[in-house]
DSSP file (Angstrom, degrees, kcal/mol; ACC not computed):
  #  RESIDUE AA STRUCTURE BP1 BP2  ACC     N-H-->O    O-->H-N    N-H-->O    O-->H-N    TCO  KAPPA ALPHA  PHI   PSI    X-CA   Y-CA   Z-CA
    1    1 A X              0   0    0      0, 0.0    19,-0.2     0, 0.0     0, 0.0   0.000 360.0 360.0 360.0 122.8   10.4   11.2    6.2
    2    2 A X        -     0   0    0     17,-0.2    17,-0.3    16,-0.1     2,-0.3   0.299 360.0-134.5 -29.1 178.0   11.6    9.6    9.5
    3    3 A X        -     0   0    0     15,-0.2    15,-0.2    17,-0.0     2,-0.2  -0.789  33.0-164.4-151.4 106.8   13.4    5.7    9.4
    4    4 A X        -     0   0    0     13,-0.4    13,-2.5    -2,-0.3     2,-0.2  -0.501  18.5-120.3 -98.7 159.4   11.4    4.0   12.5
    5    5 A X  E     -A   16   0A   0     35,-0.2    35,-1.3    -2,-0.2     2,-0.4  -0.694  35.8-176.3-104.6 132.6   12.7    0.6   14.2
    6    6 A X  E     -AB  15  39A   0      9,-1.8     9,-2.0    -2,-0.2     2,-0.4  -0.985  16.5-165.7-150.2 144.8   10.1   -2.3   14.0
    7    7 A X  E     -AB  14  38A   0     31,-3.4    31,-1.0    -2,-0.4     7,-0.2  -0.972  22.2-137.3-115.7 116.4   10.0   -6.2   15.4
    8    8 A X  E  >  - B   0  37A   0      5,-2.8     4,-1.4    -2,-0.4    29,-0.3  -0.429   7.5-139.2 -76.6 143.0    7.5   -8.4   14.0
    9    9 A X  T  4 S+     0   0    0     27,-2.5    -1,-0.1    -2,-0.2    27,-0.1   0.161  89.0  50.6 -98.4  41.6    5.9  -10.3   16.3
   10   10 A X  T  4 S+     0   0    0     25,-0.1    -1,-0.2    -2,-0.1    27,-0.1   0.368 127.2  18.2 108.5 -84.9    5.6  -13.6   14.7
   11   11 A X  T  4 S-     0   0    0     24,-0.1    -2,-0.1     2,-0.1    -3,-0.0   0.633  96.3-129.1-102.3   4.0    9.2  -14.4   13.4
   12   12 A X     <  +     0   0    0     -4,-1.4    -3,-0.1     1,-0.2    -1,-0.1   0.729  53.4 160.9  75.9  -2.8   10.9  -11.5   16.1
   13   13 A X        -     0   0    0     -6,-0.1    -5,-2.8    -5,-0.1    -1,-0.2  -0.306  31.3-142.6 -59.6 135.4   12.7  -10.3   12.8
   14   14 A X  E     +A    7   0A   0     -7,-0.2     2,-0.3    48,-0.1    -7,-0.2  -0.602  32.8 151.7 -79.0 151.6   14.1   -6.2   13.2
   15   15 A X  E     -A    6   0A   0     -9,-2.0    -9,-1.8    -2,-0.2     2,-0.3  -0.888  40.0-115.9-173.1-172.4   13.9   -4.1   10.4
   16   16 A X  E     -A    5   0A   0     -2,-0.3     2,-0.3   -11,-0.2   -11,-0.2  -0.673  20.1-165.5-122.2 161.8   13.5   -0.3    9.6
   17   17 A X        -     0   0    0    -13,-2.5     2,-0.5    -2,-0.3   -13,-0.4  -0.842  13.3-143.5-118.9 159.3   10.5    1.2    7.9
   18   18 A X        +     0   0    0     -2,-0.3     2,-0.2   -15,-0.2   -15,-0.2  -0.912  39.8 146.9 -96.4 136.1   10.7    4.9    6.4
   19   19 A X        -     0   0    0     -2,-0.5     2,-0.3   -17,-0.3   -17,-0.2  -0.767  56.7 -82.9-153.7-149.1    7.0    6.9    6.8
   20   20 A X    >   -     0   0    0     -2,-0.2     3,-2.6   -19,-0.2    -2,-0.0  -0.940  48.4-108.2-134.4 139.5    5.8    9.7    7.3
   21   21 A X  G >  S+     0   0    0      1,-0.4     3,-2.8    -2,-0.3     4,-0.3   0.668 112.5  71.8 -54.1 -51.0    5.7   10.9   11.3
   22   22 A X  G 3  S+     0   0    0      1,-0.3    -1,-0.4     2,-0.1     3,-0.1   0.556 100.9  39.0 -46.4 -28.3    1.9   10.3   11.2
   23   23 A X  G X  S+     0   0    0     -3,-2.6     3,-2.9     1,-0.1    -1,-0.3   0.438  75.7 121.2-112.0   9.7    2.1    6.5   11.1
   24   24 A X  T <  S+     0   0    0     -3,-2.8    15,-0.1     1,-0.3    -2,-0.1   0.771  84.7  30.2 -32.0 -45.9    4.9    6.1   13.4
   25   25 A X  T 3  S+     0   0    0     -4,-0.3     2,-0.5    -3,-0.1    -1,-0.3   0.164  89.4 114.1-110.0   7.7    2.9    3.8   15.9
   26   26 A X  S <  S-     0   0    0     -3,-2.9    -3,-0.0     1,-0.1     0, 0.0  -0.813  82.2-104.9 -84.2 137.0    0.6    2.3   13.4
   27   27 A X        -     0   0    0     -2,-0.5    11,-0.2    11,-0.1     2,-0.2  -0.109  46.1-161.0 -56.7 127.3    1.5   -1.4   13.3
   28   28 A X  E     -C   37   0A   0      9,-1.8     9,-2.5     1,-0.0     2,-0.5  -0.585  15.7 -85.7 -96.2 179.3    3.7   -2.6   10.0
   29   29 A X  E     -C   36   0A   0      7,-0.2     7,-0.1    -2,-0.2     3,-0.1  -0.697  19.9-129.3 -76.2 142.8    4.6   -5.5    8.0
   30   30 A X        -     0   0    0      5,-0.7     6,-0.1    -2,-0.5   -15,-0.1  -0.423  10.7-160.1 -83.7 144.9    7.2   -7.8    8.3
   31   31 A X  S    S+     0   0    0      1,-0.1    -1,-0.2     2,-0.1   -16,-0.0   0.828  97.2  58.0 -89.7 -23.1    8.7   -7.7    4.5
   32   32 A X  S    S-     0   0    0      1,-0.1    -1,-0.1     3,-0.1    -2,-0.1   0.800 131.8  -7.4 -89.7 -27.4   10.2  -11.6    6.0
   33   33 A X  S    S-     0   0    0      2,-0.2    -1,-0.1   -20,-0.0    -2,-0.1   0.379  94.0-107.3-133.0  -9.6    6.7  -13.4    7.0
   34   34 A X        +     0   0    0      1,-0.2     2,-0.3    -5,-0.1    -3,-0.1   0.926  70.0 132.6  87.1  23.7    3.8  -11.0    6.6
   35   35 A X        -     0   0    0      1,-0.0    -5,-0.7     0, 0.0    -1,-0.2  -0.945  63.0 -88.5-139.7 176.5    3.0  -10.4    9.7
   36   36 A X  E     + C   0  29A   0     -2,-0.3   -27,-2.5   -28,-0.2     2,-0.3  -0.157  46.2 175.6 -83.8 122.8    2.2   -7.2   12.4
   37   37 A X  E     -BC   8  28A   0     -9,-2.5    -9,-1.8   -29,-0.3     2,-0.3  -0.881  20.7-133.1-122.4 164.2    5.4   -5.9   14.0
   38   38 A X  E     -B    7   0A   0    -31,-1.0   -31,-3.4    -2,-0.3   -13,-0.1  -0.796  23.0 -98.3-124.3 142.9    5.5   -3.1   16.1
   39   39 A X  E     -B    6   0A   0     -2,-0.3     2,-0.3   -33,-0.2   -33,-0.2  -0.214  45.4-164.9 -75.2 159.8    7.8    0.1   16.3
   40   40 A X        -     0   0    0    -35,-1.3   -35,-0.2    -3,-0.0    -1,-0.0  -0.988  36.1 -86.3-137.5 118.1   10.6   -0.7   19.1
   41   41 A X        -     0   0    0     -2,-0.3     2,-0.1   -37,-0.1   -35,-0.0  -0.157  53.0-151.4 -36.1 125.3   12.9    2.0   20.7
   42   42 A X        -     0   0    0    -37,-0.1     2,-0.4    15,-0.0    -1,-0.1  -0.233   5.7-122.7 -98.6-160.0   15.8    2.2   18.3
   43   43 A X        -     0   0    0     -2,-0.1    14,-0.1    12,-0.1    15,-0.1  -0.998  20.4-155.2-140.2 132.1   19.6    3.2   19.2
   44   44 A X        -     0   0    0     -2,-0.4     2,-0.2    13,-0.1    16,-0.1  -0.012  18.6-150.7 -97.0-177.1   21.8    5.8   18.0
   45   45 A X        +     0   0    0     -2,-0.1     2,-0.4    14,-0.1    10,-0.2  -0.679  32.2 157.7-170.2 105.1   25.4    6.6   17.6
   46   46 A X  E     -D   54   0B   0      8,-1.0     8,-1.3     9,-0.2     2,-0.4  -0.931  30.7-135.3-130.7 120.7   26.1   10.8   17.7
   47   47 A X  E     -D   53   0B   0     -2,-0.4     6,-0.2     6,-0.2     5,-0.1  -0.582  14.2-128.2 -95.6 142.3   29.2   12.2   18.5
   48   48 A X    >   -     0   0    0      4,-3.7     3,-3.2    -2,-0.4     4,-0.2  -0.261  38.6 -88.9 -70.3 159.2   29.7   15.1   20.7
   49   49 A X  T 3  S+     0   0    0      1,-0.3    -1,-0.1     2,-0.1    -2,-0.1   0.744 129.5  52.3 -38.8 -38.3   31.6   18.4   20.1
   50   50 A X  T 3  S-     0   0    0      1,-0.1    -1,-0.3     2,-0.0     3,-0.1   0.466 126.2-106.2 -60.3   6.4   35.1   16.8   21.4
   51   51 A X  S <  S+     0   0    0     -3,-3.2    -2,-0.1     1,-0.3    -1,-0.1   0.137  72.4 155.7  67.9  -5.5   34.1   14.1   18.9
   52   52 A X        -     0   0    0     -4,-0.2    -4,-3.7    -5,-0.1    -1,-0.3  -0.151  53.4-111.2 -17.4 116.6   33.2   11.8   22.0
   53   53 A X  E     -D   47   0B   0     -6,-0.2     2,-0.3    -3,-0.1    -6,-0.2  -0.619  41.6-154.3 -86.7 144.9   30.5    9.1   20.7
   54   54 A X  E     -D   46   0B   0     -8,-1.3    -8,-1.0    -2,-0.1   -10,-0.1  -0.974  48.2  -2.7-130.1 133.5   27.3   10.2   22.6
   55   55 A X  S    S-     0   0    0     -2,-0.3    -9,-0.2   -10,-0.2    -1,-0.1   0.285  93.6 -48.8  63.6 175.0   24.3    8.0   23.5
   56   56 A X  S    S+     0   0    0    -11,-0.1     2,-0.2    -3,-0.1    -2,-0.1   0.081  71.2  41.1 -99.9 178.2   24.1    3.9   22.4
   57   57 A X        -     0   0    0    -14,-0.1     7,-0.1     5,-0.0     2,-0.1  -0.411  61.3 -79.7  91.9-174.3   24.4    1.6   19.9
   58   58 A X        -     0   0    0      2,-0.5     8,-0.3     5,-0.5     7,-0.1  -0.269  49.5 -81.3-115.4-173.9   26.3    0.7   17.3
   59   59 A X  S    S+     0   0    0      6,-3.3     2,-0.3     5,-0.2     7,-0.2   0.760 117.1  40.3 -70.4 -23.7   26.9    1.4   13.5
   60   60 A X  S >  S-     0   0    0      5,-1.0     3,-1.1     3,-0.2    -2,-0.5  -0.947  86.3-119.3-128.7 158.6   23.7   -0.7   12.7
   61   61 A X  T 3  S+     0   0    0     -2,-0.3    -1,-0.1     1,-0.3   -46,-0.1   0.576 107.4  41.4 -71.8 -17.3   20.1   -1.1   14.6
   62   62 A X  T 3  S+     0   0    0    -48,-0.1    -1,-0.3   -20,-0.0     2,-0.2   0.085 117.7  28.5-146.8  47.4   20.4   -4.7   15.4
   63   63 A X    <   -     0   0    0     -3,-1.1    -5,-0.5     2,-0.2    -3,-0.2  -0.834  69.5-120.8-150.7-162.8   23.7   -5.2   16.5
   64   64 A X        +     0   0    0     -2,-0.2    -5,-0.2    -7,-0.1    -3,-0.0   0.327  69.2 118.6-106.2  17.7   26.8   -3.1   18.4
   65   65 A X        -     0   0    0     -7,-0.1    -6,-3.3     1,-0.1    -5,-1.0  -0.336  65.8-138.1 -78.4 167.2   29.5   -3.5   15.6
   66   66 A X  S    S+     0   0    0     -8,-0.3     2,-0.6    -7,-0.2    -1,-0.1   0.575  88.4  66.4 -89.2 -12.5   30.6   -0.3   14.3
   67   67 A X    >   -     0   0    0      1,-0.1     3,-3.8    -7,-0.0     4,-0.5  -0.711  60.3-164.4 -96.8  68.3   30.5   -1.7   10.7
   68   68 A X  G >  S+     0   0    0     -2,-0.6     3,-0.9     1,-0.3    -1,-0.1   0.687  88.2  69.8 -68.6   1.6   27.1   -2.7    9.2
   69   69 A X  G 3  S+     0   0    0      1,-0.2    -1,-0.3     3,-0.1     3,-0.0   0.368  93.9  59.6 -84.3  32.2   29.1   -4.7    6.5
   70   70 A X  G <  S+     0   0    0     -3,-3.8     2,-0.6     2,-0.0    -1,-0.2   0.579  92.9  80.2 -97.2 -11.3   29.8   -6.8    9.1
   71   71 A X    <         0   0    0     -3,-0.9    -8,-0.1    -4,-0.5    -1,-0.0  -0.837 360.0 360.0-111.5 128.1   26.3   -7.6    9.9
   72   72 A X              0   0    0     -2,-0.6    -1,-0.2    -3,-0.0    -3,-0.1   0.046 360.0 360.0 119.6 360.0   24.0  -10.2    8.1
């Protein structure tokens, strides 16, 4: 099962969902107020065969550090 990117639109809080491909674009719930957030393009991190980092983002979905115990 995928891990989708979601903003509620209420408190603007990110967070990630896992579900099954079939509900990707059905609206979720925010676990921080209860209310309908919406999937959001998310951002990646892959490196290419020279080991060259390929496409954007960072180590975590809602910041650039490379470190997500750096984040919250």
């Amino acid at each position: 099962m995928p891990i989708y990117e979601y903003r509620c639109m209420d408190c603007r809080k990110k967070f990630d969902l896992l579900r099954p491909m079939s509900q990707s674009t059905e609206p979720a719930e925010c676990p921080t107020c209860k209310g309908q957030a919406r999937r959001i393009a998310s951002t990646f991190m892959a490196k290419g065969s020279g080991g060259q980092s390929i496409g954007g983002g960072g180590g975590c979905s809602s910041c650039s550090s490379s470190s997500c115990g750096s984040c919250h």
